[in-house]
N, C-alpha and C positions, 0 to 999 in steps of 0.2 A: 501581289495579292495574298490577305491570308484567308486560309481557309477554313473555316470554323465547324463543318462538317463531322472531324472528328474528334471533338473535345469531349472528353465525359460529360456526365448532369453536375452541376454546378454544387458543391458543398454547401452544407448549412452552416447557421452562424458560428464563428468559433466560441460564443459564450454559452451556444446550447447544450444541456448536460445531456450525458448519456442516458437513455431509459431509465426508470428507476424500473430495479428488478435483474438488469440483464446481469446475462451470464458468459463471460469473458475469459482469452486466452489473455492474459496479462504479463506485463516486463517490467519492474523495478531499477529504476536508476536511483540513487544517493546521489542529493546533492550536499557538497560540505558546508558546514557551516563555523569553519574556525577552531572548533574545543576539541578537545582531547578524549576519547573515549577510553574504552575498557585495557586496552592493548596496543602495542605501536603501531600496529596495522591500522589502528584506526585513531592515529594522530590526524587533530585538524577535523575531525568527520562531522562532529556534532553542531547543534545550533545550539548557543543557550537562552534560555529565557528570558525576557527584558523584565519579567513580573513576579520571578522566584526564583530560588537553587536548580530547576529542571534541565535537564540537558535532551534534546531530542533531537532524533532522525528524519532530516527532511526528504523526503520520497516522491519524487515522478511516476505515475504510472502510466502504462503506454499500452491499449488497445492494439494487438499483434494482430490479428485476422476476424473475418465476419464483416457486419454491415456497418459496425463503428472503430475498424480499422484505422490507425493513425490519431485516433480522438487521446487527449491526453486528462489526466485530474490532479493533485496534489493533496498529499496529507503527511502530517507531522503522528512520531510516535515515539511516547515519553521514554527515555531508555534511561537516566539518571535523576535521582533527583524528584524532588514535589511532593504530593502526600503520600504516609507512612501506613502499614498497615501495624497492630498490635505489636508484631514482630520488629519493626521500625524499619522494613523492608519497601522500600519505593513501590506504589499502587500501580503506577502506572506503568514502570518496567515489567512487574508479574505478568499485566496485561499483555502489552507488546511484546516480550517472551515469546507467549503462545498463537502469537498471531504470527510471529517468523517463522516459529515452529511448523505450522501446521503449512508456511509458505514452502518449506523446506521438503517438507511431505509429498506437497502437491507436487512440487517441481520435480521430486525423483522418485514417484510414486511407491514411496513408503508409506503403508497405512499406520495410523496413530495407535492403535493398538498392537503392532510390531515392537515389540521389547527385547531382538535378537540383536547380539553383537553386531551385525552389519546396521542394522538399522540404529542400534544407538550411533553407531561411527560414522553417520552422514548427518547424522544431529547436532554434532560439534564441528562451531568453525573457530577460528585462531581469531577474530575479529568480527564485528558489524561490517566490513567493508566486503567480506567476502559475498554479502548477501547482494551488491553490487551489480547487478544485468538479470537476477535471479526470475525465472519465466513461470506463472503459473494459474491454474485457475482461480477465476474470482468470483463475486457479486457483485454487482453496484447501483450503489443506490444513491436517491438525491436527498440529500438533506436539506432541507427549507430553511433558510436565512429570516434570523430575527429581529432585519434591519431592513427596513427598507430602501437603503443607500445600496444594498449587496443583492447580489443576483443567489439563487440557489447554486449548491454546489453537489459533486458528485463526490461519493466517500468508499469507500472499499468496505463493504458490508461483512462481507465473510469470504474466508480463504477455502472454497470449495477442494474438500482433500479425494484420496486414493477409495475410502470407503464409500463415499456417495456418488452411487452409478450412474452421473454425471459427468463427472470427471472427464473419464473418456474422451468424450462427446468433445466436451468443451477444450482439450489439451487438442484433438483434431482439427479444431479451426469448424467444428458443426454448431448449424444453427439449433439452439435450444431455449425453448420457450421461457421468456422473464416470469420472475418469480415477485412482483411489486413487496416494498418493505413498508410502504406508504407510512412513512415518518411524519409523524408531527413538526412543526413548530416551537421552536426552543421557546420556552418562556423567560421572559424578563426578572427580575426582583427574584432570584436566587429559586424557582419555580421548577420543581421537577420535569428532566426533559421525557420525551417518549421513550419509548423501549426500543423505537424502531430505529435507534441511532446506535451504532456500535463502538461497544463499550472503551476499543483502545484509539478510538477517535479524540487522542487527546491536546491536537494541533490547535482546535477552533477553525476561523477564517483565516487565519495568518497561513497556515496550511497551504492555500492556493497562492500567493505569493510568487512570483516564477522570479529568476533570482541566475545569473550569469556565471554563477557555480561551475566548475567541472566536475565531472563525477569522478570518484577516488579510483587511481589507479590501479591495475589488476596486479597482483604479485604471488609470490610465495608457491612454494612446489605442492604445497597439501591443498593448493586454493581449489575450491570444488567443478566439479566439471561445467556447470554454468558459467564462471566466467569468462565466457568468452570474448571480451574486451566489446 
């Protein structure tokens, strides 16, 4: 006999997206995608683009605590490569920069506005790869698919840092009220998108892609105290 007495309440579908809005303890996993990044540490790490020079960071992210624990998203982020700015500096690395950056923050509660030798010194890693298991606060939000063959998808809105008295809360595993980002619908025929899609969102759908990758191994003595494999 089984007994089904003490089973939990049954999960939702696994293509249902997270709230849009909510506010999440998050975990980044890297998955590799074959190229060569900045440093040896990060040989093999990247993905490159099948449609330009871009080379980018495919990223899992993992729902640590709260009522959508274990739920997972995917998003890609430009780290080499694609449009230039004036300078002929890749647009979409400046972007993703600041989006690790402020991951970095969050994760060892350095505020951005800290410009002290220790806080630059947890600002530098030897590689992309170190960023590897890296835990921290998020937002998320769904972005609406401009296809109707594709489900919507959930995207990492913003990297909630050390300054917004949030933070806390959400690094606790406490429940805190969504914040909706209620994004539009991408337009077609080259159509400006909404605002409410964040700007180093520069995967597309290929982003959700799940992909039998392992994630880069941890190494090296400076590797930060997150990695903890």
């Amino acid at each position: 006999m089984i007994d089904f007495n003490d089973a939990g309440p049954q999960m939702g579908p696994m293509g249902e997206p997270i709230p849009d809005g909510a506010f999440c303890k998050l975990k980044m996993t890297i998955r590799p995608g074959g190229s060569n990044g900045f440093s040896p540490v990060d040989n093999g790490l990247l993905r490159s683009s099948e449609k330009s020079d871009a080379k980018m960071l495919d990223c899992e992210f993992a729902v640590l605590e709260g009522p959508y624990a274990n739920r997972k998203f995917w998003q890609m982020f430009t780290v080499q490569g694609g449009k230039t700015n004036k300078k002929g500096e890749s647009i979409g690395w400046n972007i993703s920069k600041a989006a690790f950056r402020a991951m970095i923050e969050s994760a060892t509660g350095v505020n951005p506005k800290d410009t002290s030798a220790e806080a630059n010194a947890k600002r530098q890693l030897q590689g992309l790869a170190h960023l590897n298991g890296i835990i921290f606060a998020g937002k998320v939000m769904i972005e609406p698919s401009d296809n109707d063959q594709y489900d919507d998808q959930n995207r990492l809105a913003i990297v909630v840092t050390p300054d917004d008295q949030k933070h806390t809360a959400i690094m606790r595993g406490e429940d805190v009220p969504p914040e909706p980002v209620n994004a539009k619908t991408r337009k077609k025929g080259g159509q400006a998108q909404s605002s409410g899609t964040p700007s180093w969102d520069t995967g597309g759908a290929a982003a959700a892609a799940q992909t039998s990758a392992q994630p880069p191994a941890s190494g090296g003595a400076s590797a930060p105290a997150w990695l903890n494999g």
